[in-house]
N, C-alpha and C positions, 0 to 999 in steps of 0.2 A: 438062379434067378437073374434074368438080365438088370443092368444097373439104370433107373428111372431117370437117371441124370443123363447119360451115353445116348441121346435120342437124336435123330435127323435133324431137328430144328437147333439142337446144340452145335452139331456139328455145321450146320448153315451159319448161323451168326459168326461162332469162332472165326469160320475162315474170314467172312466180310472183315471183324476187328483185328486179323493179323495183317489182312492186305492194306487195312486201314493204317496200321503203323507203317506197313514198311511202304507207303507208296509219299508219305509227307513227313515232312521233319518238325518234331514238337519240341523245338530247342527255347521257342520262345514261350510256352504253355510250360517247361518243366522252369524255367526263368521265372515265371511266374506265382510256382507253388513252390518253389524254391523264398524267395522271401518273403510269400505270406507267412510258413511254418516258422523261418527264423525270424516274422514280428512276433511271435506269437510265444515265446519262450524267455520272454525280460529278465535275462540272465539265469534262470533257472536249471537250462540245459548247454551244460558247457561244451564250445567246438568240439572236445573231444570226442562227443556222442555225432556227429554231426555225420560218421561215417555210415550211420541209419537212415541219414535225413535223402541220401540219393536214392536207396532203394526205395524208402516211402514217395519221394518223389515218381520215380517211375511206376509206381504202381496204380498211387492218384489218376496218371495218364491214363495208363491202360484201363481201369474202373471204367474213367469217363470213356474213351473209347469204345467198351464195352455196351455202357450207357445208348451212347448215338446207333452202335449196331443194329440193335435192338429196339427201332424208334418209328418204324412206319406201322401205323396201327390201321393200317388199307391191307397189311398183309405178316399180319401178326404171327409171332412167336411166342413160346414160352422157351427162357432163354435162362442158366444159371451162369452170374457174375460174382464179381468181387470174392473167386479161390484164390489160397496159396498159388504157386506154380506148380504146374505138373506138364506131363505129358500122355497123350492119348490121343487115338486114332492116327498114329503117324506122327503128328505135330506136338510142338513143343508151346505150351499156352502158358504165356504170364503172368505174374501174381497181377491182381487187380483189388488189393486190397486198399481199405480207406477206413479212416473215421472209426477205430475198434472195432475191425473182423472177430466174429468171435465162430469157430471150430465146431461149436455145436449145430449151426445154424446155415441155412441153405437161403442165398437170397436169391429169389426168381421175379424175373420181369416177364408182363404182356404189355405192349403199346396201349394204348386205347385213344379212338376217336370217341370224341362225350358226345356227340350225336348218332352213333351207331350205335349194333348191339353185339354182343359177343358170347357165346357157349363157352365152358372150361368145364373140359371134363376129364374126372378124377378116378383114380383106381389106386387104392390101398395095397402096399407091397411091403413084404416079410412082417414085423413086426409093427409097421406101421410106426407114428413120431409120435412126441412127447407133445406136442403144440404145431398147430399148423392157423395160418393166417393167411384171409385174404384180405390187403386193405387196398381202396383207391385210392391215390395219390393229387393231386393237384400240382406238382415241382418236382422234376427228377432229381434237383440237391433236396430240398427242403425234408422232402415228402410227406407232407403233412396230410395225412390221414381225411379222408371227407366220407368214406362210408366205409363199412369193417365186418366180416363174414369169419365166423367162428370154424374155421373147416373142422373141428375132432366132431362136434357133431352132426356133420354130413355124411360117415361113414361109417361102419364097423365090420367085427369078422362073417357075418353071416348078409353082410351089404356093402360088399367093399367098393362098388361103383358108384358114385354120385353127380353131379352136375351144378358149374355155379352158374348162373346168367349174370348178365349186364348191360344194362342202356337206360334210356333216360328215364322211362318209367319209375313208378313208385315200387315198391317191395308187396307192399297191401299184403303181408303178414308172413308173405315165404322168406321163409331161415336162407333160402341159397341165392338172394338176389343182392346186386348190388347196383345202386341207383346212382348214378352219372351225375353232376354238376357241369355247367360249362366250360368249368377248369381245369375239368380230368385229362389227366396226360396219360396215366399208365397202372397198370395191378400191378401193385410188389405184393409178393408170396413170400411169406417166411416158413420152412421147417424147420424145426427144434429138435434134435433126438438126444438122447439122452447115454442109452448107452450104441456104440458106435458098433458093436459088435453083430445086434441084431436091428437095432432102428434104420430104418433108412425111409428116406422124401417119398410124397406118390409118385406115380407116374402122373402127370398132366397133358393135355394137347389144349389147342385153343382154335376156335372157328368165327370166324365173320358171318353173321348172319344174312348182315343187305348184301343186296345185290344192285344193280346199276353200273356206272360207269365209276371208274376208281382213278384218284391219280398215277403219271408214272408214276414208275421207282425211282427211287431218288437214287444221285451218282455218289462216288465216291468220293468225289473234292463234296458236298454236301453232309456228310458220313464227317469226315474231315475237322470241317470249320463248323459243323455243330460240338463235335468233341472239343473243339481251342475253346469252344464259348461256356461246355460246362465246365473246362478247366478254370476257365476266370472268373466263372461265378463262383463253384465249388470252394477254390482255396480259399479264401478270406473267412468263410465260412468253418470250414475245417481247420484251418490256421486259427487266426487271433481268437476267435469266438469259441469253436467246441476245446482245442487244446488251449488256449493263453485263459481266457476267460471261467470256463464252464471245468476245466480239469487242474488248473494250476494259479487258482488266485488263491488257491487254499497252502497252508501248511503243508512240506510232504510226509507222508508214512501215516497219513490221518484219510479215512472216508467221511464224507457225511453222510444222514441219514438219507435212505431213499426219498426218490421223489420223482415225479413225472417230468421227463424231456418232450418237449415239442418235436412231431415229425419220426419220434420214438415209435414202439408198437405200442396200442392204445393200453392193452392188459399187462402195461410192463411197464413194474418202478426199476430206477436206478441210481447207482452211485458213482461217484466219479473222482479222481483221485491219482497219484503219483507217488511212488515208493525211491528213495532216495537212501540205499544200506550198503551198509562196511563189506569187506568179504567174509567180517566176524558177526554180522548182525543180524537177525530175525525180524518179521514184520508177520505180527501173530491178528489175525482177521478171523474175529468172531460175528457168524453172519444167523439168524433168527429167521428161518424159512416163513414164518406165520400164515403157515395153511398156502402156501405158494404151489405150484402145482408142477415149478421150476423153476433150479437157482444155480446160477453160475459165480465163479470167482476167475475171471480169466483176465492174465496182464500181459501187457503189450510193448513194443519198446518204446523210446522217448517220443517216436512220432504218430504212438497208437494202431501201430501193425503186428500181427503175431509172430515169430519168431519159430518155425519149425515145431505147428503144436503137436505134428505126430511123432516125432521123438522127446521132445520134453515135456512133462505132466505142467506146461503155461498155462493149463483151464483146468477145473475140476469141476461138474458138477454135481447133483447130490446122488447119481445112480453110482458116480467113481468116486462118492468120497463114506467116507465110516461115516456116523452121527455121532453126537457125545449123547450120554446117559438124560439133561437136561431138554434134550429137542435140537440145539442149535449144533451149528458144523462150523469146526476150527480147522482155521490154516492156517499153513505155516509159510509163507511166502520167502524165500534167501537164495541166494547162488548156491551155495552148500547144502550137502543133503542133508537134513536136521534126525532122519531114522521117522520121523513120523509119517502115517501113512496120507495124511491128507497134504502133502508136499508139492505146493505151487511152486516150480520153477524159475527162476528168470532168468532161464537160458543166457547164462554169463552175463549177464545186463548187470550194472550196479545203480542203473535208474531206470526208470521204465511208468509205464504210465497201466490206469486201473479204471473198466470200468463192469463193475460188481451187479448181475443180473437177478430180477426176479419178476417172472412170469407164472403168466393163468392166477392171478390174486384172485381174492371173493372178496366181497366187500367192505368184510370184518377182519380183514388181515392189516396188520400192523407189522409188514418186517422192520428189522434192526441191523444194525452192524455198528462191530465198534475192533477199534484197532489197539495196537502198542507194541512195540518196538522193544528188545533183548536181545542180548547176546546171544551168538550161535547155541554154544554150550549148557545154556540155561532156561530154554525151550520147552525140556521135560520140567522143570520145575513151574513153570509159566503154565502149560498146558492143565487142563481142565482133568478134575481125576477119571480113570477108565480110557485116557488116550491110550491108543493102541500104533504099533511100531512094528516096524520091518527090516531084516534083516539087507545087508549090500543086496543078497540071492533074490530076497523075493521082489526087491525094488526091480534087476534087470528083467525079472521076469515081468514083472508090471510092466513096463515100459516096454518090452516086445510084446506083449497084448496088445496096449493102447498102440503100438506102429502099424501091426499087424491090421488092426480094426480100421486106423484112421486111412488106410488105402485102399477099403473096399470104395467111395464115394469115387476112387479115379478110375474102377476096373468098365473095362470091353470089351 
């Protein structure tokens, strides 16, 4: 099955946002996201860690870069951003991660002019995802949500083909429409998969409807200095506010209870948080699905970027984690392997940042989460009875599964 990701319009954008780094110098834009993150950390995160703060830096760029790529909506793409690094089709493509990438999850962009109209159309492949979203945006930082299309029920196995529309128009009662405001900028698409093995994103394309006369294309210094301006809007944002404010005015090795973020996906509570452990310590995260339809626990380093999630288990969610006997799912968050199976990572981190997922809620769902802190060694006594555990062998075989799986998303 060819990879829904590997499509001509991917490979169109990528190149625009590589020639876009290498053709201007973002010395004064990485300056920039450079001391928002370090207003943003009021002693919390010591220089030490600080050796994360340049690659988060660069990646912030690239994101944004990626962003502007992807921005004339006279000749629209659907376009996936903000991966790890990888390579494919020849070229070597940069991490473009921001603001708690999380692994399970596929972020895709369409431009959109709010007075035009636009076709996306969809076709379900191999197992199809755990959650799929379409939302309009109104801010490419903000992205605050202004109208929201359910994709799982647009398709199934006996209709894998579907269509969303979009323009200014009302909905007047169809499931696949999404209604414009003046201040729509762009469709962010999110897929969810869950297990990495068989889920994988649709395939999407995207069509301009009007016809008439269209602006140029925009140049590349345009491509450019739109990416410097979402950099300087971006950081303060991402800095002081989601990391200083929203993840560390709290105690660390503590979550709070979910709760809805602005600009979040609308059917998703969250938690937010920073684990701060010994190389002896445990950070045991007990998290209460309640009827969630998906739930993540995935940590990130100090500047909320993911850390090599295909080789280290730094995300779990509930397809790769056991359940305990009472409903809810225990982790075990440490540098050290603790032998339990639901073993969060932190890829050598001794601090690192958390922000705990749960999507597709119903109404009457109340999830929970609650943490606490032990010693490596005292894990099994801490843990819930019926924890189940794994031997060195069947951990590396875990771990080459999950490498294995997390590299079909970059295959050609």
């Amino acid at each position: 099955m060819a990879n829904p990701l590997a499509t001509a319009d991917q490979r169109a954008v990528d190149r625009i946002a590589l020639a876009v780094r290498r053709s201007a110098g973002f010395s004064d834009s990485e300056t920039i996201a450079t001391a928002a993150y370090l207003a943003s950390r009021a002693g919390l995160i010591p220089p030490s860690d600080d050796g994360r703060l340049a690659n988060a830096v660069e990646e912030l760029v690239f994101g944004m870069i990626q962003t502007a790529s992807n921005n004339d909506p006279f000749r629209p793409r659907v376009y996936w951003l903000g991966a790890a690094p990888h390579r494919w089709f020849g070229a070597s493509i940069p991490g473009g991660r921001w603001a708690y990438d999380n692994p399970d999850t596929f972020y895709r962009t369409v431009p959109i002019d709010p007075s035009s109209r636009y076709r996306i159309r969809g076709r379900l492949t191999g197992a199809g995802s755990t959650d799929l979203a379409f939302s309009l945006v109104d801010d490419l930082i903000t992205q605050t949500t202004v109208d929201y299309v359910d994709g799982l029920g647009l398709r199934s196995r006996r209709r894998p083909d579907y269509t969303v529309t979009i323009g200014p128009e009302p909905a007047h009662g169809r499931p696949n429409h999404l209604q414009t405001t003046e201040r729509t900028v762009q469709l962010f698409i999110r897929t969810t998969i869950s297990d990495w093995a068989i889920e994988s994103p649709d395939l999407l394309t995207v069509e301009r409807l009007d016809g008439g006369a269209i602006p140029a294309p925009r140049s590349l210094r345009d491509v450019v200095e739109e990416a410097k301006l979402l950099v300087a809007r971006g950081a303060p944002i991402f800095g002081p506010a989601l990391l200083g404010l929203k993840t560390m005015a709290g105690p660390p090795n503590r979550l709070p209870q979910p709760g809805r973020t602005p600009g979040a996906l609308v059917t998703q509570a969250n938690s937010f948080g920073y684990f701060n452990l010994a190389d002896d310590q445990a950070l045991i995260v007990t998290m209460d699905p309640s009827g969630a339809g998906y739930m993540t626990l995935p940590v990130t380093d100090p500047w909320m970027v993911g850390i090599s999630p295909g080789r280290f288990s730094s995300s779990l969610n509930m397809a790769q984690s056991a359940r305990g006997v009472d409903g809810r799912y225990s982790f075990v968050i440490s540098r050290r392997d603790p032998g339990f199976i639901n073993w969060v990572a932190t890829a050598g981190q001794r601090r690192g940042t958390i922000m705990a997922r749960w999507q597709r809620l119903r109404a009457s769902s109340r999830p929970s989460v609650t943490t606490h802190v032990v010693d490596i060694d005292q894990v099994r006594d801490a843990l819930p009875p019926g924890a189940r555990y794994v031997t060195p062998a069947q951990r590396r075989r875990q771990l080459q599964a999950r490498q294995s799986a997390y590299l079909r998303r970059f295959r050609t």
